[in-house]
C-alpha positions as CSV (number, residue, x, y, z in Angstrom):
1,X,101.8,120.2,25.9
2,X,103.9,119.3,22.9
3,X,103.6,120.8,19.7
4,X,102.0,118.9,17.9
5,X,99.0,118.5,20.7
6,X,99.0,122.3,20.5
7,X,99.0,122.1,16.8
8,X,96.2,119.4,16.5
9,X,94.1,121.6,19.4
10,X,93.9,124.8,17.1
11,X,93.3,123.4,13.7
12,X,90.3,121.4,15.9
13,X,89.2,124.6,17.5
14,X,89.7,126.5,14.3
15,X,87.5,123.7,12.3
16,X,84.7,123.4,15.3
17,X,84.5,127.4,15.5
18,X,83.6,127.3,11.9
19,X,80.7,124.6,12.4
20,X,79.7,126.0,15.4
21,X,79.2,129.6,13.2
22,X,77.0,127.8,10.4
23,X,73.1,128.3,11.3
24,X,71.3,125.2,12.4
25,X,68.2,124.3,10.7
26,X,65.5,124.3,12.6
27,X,67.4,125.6,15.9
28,X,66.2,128.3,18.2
29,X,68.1,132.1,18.1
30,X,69.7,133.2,15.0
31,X,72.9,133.0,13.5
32,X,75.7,135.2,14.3
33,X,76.5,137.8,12.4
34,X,77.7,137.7,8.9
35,X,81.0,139.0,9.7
36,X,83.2,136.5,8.7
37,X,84.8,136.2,12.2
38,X,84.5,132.9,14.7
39,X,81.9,133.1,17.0
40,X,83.3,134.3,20.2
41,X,80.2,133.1,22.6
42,X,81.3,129.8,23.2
43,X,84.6,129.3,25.4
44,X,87.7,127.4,23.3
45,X,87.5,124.6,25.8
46,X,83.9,123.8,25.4
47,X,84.4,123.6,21.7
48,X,87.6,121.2,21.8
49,X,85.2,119.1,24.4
50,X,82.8,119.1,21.9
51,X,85.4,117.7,19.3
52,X,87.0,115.3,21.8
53,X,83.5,114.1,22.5
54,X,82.6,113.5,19.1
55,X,85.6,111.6,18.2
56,X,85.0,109.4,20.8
57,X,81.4,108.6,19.8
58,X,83.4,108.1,16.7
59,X,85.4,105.2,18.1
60,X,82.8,103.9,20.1
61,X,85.0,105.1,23.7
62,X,84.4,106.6,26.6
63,X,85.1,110.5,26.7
64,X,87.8,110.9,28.4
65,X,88.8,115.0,29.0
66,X,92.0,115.8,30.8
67,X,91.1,119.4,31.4
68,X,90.5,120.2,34.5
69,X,88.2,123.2,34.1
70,X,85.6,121.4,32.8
71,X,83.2,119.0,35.0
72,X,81.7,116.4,33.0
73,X,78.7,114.4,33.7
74,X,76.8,111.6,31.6
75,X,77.8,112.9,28.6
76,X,76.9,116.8,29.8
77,X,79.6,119.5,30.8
78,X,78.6,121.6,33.6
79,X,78.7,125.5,31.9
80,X,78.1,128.8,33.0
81,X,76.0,131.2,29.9
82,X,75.9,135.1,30.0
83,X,72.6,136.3,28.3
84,X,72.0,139.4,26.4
85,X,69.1,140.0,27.8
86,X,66.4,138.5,29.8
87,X,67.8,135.3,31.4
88,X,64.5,133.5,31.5
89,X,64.6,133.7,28.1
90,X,68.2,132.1,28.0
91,X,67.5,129.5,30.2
92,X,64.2,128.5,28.0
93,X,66.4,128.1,25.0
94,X,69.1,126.1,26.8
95,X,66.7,123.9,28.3
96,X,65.4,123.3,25.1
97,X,69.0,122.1,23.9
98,X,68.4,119.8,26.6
99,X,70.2,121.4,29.8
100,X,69.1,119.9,33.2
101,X,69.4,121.3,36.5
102,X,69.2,124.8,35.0
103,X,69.8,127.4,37.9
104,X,69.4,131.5,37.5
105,X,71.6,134.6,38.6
106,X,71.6,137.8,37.7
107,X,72.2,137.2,34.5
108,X,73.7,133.8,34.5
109,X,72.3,130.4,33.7
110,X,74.4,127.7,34.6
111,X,73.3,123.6,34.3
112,X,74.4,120.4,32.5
113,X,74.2,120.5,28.6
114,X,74.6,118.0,26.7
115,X,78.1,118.0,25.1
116,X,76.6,117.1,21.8
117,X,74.7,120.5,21.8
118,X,77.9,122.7,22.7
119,X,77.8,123.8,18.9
120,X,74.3,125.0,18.8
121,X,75.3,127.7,21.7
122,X,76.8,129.9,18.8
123,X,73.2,130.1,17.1
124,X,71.3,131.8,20.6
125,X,70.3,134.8,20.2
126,X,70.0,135.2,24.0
127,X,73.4,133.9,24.6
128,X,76.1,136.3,25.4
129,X,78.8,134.0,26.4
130,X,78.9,130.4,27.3
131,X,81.7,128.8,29.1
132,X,82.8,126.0,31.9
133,X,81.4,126.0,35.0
134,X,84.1,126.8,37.9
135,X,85.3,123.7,39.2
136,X,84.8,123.7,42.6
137,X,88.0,122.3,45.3
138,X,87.4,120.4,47.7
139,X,87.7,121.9,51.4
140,X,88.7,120.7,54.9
141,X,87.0,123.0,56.9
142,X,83.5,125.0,56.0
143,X,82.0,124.0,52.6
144,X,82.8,126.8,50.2
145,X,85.7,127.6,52.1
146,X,89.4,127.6,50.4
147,X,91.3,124.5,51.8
148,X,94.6,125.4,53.3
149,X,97.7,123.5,52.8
């Protein structure tokens, strides 16, 4: 990456992070706390997609990420979220934001949000940590195997 592209990426991040940190009204879970620090529950590359994606609804394109670590579908990113607690309640809230296909263990719920909700995450109360789902590679001998080269 050039400099600039790095440059543009943390002023982004450092803008989104303080968006992301301002309550929602009318959005389940509370705020975080009042310590004047960036949230730290949602990964950096969710909240870059999140700017990306925005920007692009902007200009009336298609998304288009470049980042590998993150699987986008239909305008949702496939994520991984910690909880603090009690997972059910987790996945409640982040189906409420709208995430499909929401799947439970242990204590991580992982599904397709919508990218336009990726700033929201920061307000859960139940949400530990949010960030992209492990891409998976593709194999040439049992599925869920590594491939070899």
């Amino acid at each position: 990456m050039t400099n600039l592209v790095q440059c543009r990426r943390a002023v982004v991040l450092a803008l989104i992070t303080v968006v992301a940190a301002a309550p929602l009204p009318g959005c389940a879970g509370s705020a975080p706390s009042g310590t004047g620090k960036p949230s730290a529950k949602v990964d950096p590359d969710l909240l870059v997609l999140h700017e990306s994606y925005r920007e692009a609804q902007q200009r009336g394109a298609d998304l288009r990420s470049d980042n590998s670590r993150l699987r986008v579908v239909d305008g949702r990113v496939v994520i991984d979220a910690t909880a603090t607690g009690d997972a059910l309640v987790l996945q409640a809230d982040l189906v409420g934001l709208g995430m499909r296909h929401a799947a439970l263990f242990g204590r991580i719920v992982s599904g397709e949000l919508p990218i336009a909700a990726i700033p929201t995450l920061a307000t859960l109360a139940s949400l530990a940590f949010a960030r992209p789902a492990a891409a998976q590679g593709r194999s040439r001998g049992q599925p869920g195997m590594p491939s070899r080269p």
